[in-house]
C-alpha positions as CSV (number, residue, x, y, z in Angstrom):
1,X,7.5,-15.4,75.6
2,X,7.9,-14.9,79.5
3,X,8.8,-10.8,80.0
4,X,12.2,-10.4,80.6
5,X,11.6,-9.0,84.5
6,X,9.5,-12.3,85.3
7,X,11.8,-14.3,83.8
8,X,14.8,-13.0,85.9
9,X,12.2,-13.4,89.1
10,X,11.7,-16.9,88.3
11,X,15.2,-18.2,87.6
12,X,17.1,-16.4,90.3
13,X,16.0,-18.6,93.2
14,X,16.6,-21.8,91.0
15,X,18.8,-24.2,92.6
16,X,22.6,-25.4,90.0
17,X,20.7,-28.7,90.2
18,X,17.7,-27.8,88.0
19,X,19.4,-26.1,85.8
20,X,22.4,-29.2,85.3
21,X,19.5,-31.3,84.9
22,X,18.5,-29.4,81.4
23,X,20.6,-30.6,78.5
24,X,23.2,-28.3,77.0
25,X,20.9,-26.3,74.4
26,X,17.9,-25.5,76.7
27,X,20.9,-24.0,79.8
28,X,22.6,-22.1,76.9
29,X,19.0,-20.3,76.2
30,X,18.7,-19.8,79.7
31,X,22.0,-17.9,80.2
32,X,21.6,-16.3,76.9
33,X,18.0,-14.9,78.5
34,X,19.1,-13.8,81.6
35,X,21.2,-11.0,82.7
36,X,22.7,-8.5,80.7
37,X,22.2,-10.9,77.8
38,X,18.3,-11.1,78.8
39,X,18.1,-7.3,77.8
40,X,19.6,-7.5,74.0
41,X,18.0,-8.0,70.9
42,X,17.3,-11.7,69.4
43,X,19.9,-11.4,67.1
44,X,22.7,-10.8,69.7
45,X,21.1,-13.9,72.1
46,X,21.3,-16.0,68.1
47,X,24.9,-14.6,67.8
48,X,26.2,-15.3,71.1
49,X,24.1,-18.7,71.1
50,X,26.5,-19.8,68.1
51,X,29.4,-18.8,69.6
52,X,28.8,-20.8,72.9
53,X,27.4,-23.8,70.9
54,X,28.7,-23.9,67.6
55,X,26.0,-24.4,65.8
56,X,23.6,-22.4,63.8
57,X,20.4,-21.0,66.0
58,X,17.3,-19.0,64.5
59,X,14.8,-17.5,66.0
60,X,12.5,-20.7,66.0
61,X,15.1,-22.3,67.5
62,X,15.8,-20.3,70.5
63,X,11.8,-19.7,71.2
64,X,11.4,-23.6,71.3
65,X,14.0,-24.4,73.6
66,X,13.5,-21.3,75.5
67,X,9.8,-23.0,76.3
68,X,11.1,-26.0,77.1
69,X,13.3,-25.2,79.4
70,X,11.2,-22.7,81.4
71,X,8.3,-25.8,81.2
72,X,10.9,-28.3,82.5
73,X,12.2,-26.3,85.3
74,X,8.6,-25.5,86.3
75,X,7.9,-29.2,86.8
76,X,11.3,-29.8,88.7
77,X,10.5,-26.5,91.0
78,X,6.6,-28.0,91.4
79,X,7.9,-31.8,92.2
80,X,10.4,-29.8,94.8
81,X,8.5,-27.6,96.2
82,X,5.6,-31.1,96.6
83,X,8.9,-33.1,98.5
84,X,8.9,-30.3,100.6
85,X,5.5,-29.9,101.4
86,X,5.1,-33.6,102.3
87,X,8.4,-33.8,104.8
């Protein structure tokens, strides 16, 4: 997994579209990964992930849609950034 300083680096700049194009599970693990929340153990990030989606989370869980999330956000940032380069 991404460390936690990197991943803070990386998500800062993203722009509210990106991440309200991710469905609900994969921006939950984001929020649950950044901030203060980005510095607590798993099981607090699995505890507050079933408060905020009411639904069971383990470990797996989290890791997987942690991935995919940071993967999908690096292809909207990389088709972006392309647009931009091409204007």
């Amino acid at each position: 997994m991404t460390h936690p300083d990197l991943r803070q680096q990386l998500l800062r700049g993203l722009k509210g579209e990106f991440l309200a194009a991710l469905d609900p599970d994969e921006r939950a693990v984001i929020e649950a990964s950044m901030g203060e929340m980005g510095n607590k153990p798993e099981a607090v990030k699995l505890g507050w992930l079933k408060m905020r989606t009411k639904e069971t989370w383990t470990k797996q869980r989290y890791t997987r849609s942690f991935n995919r999330a940071v993967e999908k956000l690096r292809r909207m940032v990389e088709t972006h950034e392309g647009k931009e380069d091409g204007e």
